[in-house]
GUMAR-103292 format. One record per residue: residue number from 1; residue in three letters; y, x, z of N, C-alpha, C, O in turn. Coordinates in Angstrom, 1 decimal, decimal comma. Atoms other than C-alpha are relative to their C-alpha. Layout:
+-----+-----+--------+--------+--------+---------+--------+--------+--------+--------+--------+--------+--------+--------+
:   k :   r : nnorth :  neast :    nup : canorth : caeast :   caup : cnorth :  ceast :    cup : onorth :  oeast :    oup :
+-----+-----+--------+--------+--------+---------+--------+--------+--------+--------+--------+--------+--------+--------+
: NUM : ALA :      Y :      X :      Z :       Y :      X :      Z :      Y :      X :      Z :      Y :      X :      Z :
...
+-----+-----+--------+--------+--------+---------+--------+--------+--------+--------+--------+--------+--------+--------+
***
This chain:
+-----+-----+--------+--------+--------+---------+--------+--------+--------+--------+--------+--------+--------+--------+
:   k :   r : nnorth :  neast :    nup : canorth : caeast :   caup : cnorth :  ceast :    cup : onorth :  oeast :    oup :
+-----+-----+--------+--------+--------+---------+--------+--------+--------+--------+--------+--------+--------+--------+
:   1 : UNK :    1,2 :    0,9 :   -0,4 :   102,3 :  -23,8 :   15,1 :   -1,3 :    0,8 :   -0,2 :   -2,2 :    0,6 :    0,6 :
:   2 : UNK :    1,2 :   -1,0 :   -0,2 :    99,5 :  -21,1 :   13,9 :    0,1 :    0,6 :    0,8 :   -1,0 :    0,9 :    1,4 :
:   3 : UNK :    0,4 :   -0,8 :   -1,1 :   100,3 :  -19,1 :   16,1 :   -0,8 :   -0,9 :    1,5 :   -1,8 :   -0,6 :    2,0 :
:   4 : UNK :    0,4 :    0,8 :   -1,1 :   100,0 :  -21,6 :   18,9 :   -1,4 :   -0,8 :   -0,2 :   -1,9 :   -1,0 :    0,9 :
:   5 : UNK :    1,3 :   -0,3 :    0,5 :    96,5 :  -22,5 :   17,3 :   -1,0 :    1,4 :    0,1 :   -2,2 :    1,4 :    0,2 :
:   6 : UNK :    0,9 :   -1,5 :    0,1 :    95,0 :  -19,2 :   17,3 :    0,1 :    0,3 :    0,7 :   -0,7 :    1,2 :    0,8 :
:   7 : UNK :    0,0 :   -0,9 :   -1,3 :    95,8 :  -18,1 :   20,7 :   -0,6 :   -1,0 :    0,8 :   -1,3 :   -0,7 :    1,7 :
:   8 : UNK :    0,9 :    0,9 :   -1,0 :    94,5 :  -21,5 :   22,2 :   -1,4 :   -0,1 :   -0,8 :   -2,1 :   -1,0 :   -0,3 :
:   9 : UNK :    0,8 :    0,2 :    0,5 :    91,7 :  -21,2 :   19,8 :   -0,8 :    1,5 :    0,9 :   -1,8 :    1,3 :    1,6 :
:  10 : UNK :    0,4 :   -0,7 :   -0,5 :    91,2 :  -17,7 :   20,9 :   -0,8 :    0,6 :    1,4 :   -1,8 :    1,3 :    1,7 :
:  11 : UNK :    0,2 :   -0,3 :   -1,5 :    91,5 :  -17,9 :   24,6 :   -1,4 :   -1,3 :    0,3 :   -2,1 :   -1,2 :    1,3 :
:  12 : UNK :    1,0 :    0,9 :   -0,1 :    89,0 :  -21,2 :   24,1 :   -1,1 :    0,7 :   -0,2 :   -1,8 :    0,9 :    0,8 :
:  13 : UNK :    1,3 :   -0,9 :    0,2 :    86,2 :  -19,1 :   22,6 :   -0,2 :    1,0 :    1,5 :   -1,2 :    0,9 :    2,2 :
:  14 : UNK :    0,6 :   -0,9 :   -0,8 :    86,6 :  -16,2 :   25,3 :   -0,3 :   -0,7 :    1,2 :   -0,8 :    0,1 :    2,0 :
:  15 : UNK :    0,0 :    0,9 :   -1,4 :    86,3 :  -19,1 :   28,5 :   -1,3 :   -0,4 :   -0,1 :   -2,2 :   -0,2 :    0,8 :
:  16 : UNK :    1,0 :    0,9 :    0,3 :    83,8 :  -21,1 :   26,9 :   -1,5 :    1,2 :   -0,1 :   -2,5 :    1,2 :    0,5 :
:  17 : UNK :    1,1 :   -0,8 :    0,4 :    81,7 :  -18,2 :   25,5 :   -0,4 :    0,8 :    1,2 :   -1,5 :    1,4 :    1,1 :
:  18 : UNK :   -0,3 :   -0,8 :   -1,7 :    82,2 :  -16,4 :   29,6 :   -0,8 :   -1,3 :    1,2 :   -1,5 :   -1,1 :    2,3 :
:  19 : UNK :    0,5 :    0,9 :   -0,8 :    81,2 :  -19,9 :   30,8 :   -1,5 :   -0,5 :   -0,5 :   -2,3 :   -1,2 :    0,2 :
:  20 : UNK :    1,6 :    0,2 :    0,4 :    78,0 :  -20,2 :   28,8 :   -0,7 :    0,8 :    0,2 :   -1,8 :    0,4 :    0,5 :
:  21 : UNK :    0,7 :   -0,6 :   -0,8 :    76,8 :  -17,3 :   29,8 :   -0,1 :    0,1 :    1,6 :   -1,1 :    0,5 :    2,2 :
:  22 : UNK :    0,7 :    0,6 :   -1,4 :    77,1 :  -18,3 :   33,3 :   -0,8 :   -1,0 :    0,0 :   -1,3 :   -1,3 :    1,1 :
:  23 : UNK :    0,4 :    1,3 :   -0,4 :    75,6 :  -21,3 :   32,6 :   -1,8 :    0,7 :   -0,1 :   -2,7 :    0,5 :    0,7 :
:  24 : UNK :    1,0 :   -1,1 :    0,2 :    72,7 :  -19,1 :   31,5 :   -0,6 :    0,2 :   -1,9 :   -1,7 :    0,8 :   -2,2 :
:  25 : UNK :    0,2 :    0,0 :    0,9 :    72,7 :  -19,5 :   27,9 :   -0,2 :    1,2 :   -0,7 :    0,3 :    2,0 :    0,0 :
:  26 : UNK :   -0,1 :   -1,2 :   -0,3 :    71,9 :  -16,3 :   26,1 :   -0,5 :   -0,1 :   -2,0 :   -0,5 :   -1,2 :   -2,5 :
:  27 : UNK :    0,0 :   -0,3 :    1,2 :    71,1 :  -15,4 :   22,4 :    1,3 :   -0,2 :   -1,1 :    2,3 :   -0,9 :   -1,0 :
:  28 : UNK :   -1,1 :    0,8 :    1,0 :    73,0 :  -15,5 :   19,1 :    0,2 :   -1,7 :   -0,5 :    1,2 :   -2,3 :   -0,7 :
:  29 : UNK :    0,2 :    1,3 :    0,5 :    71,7 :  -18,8 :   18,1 :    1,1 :   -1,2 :    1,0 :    2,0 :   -2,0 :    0,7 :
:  30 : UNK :   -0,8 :    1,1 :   -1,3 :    73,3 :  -20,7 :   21,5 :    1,3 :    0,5 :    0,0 :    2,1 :   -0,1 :    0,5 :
:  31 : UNK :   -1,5 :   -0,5 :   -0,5 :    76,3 :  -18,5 :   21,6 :    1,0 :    0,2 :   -1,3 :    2,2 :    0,5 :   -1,5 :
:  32 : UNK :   -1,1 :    0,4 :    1,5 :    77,1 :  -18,9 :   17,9 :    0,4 :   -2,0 :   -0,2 :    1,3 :   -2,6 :   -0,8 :
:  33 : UNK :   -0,4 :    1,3 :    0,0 :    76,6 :  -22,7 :   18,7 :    1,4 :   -0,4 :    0,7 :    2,2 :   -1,2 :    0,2 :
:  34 : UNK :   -1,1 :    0,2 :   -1,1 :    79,1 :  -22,6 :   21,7 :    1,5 :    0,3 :   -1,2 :    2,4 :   -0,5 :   -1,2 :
:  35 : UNK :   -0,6 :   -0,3 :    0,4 :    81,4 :  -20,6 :   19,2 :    0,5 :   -1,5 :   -1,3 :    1,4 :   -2,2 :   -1,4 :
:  36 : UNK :    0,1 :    0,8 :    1,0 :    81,1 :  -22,8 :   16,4 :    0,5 :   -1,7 :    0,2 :    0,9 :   -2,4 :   -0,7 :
:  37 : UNK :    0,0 :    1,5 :   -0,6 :    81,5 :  -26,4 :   18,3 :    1,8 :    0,3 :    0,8 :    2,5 :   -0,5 :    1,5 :
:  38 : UNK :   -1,1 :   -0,5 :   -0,8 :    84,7 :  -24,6 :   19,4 :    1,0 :   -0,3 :   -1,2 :    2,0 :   -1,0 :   -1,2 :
:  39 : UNK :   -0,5 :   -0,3 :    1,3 :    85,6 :  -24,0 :   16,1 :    0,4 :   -1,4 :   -0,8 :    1,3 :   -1,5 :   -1,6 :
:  40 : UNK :    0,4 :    1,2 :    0,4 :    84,8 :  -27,5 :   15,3 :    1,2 :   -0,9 :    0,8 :    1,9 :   -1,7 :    0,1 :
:  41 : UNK :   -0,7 :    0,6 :   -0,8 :    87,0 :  -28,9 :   18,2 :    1,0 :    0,2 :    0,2 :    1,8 :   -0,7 :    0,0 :
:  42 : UNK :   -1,2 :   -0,3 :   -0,7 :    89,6 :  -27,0 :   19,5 :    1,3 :   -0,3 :   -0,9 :    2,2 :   -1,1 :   -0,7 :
:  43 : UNK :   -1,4 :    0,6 :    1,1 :    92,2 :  -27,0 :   16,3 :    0,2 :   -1,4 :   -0,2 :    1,3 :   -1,7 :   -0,7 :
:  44 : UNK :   -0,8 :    1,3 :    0,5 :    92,4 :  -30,6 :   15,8 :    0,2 :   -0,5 :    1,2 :    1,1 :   -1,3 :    1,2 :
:  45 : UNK :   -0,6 :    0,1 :   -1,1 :    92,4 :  -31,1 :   19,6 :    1,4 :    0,6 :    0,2 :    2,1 :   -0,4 :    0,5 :
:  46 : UNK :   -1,5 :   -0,6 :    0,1 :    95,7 :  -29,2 :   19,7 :    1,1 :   -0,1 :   -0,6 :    2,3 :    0,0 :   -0,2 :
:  47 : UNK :   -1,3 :    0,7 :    0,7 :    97,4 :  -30,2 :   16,7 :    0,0 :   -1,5 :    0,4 :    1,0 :   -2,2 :    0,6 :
:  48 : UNK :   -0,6 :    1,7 :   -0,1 :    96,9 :  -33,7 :   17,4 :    0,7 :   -0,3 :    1,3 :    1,7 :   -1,1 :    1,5 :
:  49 : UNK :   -0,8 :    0,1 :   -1,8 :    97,9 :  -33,2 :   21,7 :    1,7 :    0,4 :   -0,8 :    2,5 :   -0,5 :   -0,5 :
:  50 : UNK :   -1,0 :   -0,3 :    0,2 :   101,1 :  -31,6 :   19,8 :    1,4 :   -1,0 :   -0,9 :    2,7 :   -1,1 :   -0,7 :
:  51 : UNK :   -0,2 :    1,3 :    0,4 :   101,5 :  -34,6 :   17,5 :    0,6 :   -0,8 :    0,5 :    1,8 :   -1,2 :    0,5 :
:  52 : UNK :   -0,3 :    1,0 :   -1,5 :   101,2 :  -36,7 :   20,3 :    0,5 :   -0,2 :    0,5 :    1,2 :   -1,2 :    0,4 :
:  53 : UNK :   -0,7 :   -0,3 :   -0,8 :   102,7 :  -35,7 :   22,8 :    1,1 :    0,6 :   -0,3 :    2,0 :    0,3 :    0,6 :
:  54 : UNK :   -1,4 :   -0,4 :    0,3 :   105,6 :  -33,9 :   21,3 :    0,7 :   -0,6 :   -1,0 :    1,8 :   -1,1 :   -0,9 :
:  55 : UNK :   -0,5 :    0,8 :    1,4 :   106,1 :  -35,3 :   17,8 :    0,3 :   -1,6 :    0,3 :    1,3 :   -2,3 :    0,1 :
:  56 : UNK :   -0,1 :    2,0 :   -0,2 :   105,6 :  -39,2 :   18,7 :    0,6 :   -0,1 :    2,1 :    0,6 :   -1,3 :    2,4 :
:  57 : UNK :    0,0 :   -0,1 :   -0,9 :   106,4 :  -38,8 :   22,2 :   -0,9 :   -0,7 :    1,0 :   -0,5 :   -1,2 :    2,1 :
:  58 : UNK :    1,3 :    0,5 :   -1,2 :   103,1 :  -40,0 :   23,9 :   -0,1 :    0,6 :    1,4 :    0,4 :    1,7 :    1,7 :
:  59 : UNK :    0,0 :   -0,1 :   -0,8 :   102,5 :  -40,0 :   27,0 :   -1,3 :    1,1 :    0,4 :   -2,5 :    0,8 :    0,4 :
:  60 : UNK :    0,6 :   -1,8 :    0,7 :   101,2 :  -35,8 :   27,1 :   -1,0 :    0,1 :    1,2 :   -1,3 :    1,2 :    1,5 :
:  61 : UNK :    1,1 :    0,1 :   -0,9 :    98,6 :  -36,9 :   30,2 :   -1,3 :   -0,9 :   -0,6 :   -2,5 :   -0,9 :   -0,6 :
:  62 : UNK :    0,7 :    1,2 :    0,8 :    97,3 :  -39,6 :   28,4 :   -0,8 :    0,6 :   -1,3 :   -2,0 :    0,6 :   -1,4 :
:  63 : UNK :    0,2 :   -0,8 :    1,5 :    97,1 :  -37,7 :   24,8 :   -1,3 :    1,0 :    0,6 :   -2,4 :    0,7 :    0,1 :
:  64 : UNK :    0,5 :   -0,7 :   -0,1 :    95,5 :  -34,8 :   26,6 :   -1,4 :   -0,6 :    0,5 :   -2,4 :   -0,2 :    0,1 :
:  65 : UNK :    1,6 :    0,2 :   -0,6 :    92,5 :  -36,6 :   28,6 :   -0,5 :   -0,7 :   -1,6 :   -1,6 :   -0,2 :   -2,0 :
:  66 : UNK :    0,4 :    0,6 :    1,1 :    91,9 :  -38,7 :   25,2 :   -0,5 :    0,6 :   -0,8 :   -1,5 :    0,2 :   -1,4 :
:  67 : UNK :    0,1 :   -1,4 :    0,7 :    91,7 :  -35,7 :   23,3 :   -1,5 :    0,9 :    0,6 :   -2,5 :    1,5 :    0,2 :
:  68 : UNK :    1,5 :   -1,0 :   -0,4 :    89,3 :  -34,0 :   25,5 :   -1,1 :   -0,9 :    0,3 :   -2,1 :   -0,4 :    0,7 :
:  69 : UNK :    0,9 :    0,9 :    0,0 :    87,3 :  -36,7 :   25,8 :   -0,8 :    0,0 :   -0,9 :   -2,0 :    0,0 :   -0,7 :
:  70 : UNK :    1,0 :    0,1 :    1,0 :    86,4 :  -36,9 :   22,5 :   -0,5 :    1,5 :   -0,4 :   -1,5 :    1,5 :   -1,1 :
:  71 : UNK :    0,8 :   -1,2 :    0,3 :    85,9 :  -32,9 :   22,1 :   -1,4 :    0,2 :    1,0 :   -2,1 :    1,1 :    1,0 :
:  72 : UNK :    1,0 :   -0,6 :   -0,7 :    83,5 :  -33,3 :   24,7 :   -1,4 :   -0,6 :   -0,6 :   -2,4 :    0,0 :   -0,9 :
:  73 : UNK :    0,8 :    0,9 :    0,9 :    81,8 :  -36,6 :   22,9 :   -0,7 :    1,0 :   -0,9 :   -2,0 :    1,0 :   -0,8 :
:  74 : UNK :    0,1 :   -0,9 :    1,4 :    81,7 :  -33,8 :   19,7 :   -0,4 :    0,9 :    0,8 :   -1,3 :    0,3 :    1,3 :
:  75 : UNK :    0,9 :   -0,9 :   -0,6 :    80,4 :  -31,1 :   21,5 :   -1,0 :   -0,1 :    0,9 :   -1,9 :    0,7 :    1,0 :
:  76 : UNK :    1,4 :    0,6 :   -0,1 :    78,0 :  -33,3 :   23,7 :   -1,1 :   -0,2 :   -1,3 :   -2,1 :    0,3 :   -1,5 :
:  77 : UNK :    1,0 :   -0,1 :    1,9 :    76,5 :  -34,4 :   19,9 :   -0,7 :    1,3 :    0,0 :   -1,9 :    1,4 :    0,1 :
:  78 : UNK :    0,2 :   -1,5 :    1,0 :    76,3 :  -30,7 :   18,7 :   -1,2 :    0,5 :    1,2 :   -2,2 :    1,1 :    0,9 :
:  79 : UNK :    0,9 :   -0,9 :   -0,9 :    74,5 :  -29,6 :   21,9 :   -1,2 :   -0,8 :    0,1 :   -2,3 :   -0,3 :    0,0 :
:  80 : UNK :    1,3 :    0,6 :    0,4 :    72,3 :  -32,3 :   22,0 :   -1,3 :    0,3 :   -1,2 :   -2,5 :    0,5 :   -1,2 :
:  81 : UNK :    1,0 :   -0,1 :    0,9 :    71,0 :  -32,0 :   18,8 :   -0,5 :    1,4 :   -0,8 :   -1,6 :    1,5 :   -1,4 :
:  82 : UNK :    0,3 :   -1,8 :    0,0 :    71,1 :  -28,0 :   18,2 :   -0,4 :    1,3 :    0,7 :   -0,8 :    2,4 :    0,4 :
:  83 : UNK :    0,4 :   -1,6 :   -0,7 :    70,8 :  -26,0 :   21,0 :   -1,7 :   -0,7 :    0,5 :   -2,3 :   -1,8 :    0,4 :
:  84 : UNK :    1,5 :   -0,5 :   -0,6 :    67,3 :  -24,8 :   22,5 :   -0,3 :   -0,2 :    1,3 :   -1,3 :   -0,6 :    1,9 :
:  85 : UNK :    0,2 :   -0,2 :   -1,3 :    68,2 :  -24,3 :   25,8 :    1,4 :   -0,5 :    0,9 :    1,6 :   -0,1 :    2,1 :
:  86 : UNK :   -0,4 :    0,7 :   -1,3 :    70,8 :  -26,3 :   27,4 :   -0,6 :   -1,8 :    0,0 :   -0,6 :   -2,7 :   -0,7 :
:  87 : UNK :    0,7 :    1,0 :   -0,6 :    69,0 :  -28,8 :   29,0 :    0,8 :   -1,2 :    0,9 :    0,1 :   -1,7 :    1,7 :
:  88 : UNK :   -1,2 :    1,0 :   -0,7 :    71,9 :  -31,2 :   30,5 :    1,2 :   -0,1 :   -1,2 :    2,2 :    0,4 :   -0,8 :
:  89 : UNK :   -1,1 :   -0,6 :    0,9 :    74,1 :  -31,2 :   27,2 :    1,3 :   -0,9 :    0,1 :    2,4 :   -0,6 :   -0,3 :
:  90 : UNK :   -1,3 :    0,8 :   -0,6 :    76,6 :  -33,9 :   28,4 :    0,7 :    0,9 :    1,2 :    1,7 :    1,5 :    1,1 :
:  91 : UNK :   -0,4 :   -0,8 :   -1,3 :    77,2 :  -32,1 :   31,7 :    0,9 :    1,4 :   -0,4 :    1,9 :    1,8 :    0,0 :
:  92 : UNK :   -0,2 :   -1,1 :    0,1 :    77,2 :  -28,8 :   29,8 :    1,2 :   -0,5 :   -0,5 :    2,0 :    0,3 :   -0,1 :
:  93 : UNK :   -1,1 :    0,2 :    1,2 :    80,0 :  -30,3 :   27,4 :    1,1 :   -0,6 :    0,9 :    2,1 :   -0,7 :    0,3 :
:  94 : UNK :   -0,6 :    0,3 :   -1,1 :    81,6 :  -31,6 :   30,7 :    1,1 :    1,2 :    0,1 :    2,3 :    1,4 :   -0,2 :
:  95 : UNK :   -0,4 :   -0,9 :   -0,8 :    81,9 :  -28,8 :   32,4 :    0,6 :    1,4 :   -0,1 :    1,4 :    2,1 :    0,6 :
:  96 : UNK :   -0,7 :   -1,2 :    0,9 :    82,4 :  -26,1 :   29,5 :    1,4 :   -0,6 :    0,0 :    2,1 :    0,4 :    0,4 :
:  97 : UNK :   -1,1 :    0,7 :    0,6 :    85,7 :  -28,3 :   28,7 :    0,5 :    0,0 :    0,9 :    1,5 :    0,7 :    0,6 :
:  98 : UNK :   -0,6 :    0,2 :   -1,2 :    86,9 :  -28,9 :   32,2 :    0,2 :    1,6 :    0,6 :    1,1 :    1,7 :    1,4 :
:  99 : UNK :   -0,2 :   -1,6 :   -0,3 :    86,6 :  -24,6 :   32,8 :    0,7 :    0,1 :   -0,7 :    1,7 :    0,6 :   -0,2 :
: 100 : UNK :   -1,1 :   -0,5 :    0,7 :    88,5 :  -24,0 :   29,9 :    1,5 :   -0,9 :   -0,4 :    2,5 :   -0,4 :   -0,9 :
: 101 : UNK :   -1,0 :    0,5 :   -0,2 :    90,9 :  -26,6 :   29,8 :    1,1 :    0,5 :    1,4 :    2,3 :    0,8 :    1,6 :
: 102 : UNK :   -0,6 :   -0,6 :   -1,3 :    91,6 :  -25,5 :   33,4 :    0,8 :    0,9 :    0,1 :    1,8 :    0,9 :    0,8 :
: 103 : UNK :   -0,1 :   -1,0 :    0,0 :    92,0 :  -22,6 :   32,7 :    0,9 :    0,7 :   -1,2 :    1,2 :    1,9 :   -1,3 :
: 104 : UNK :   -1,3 :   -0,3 :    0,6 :    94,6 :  -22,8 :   30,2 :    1,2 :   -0,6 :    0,7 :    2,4 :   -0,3 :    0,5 :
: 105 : UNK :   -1,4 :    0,6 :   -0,5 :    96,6 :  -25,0 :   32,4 :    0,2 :    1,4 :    1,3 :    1,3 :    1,7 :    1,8 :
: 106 : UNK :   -0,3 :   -0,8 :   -1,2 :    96,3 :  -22,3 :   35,0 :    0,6 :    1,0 :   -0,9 :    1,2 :    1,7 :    0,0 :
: 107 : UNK :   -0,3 :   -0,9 :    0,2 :    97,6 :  -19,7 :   32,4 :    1,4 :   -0,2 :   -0,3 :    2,3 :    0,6 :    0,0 :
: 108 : UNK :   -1,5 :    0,3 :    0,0 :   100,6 :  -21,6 :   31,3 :    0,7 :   -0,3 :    1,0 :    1,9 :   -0,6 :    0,8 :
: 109 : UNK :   -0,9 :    0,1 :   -1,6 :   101,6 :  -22,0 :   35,2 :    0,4 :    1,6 :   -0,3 :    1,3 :    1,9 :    0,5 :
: 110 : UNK :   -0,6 :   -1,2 :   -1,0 :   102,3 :  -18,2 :   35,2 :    1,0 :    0,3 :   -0,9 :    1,8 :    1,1 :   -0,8 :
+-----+-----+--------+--------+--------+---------+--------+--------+--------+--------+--------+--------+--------+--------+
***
């Protein structure tokens, strides 16, 4: 199970931190926030989808939108009230989460 933590923690930082700089975000301050809100979310998002959906046998569509829902809730917060320069922090906390969630389901298709 760490392992399976650390490699979706990992691959979450490099998507998120790849998607904030597109978004145009740019210093340490915003790009240790992105990391950090990461840090903050992604592990208990994962053990609990794992919980969930595997351990209790929840329904693992259900678990997962619920889950990212509220990492986005928790990383809308964090962006609201910390960063400098994203100026849409709901959208950003959208859209960061919706690229890298994506983007893990697209890695476990191959």
């Amino acid at each position: 199970m760490l392992k399976i933590l650390a490699v979706s923690l990992a691959l979450t930082l490099v998507f998120e931190e790849a998607f904030a700089l597109a978004w145009g975000l740019r210093g340490r301050r915003e790009l240790g926030l992105v990391a950090l809100m990461n840090c903050l979310t992604n592990p208990p998002v994962v053990l609990l989808y794992y919980t969930a959906a595997g351990l209790w046998r929840w329904n693992a569509i259900l678990s997962a939108v619920v889950l990212e829902a509220a990492a986005v809730a928790v990383e809308w917060r964090c962006c609201r009230a910390y960063s400098e320069q994203v100026k849409r922090p709901f959208l950003f906390a959208l859209f960061i989460n919706l690229f890298s969630y994506g983007a893990g389901c697209a890695i476990n298709l191959l």
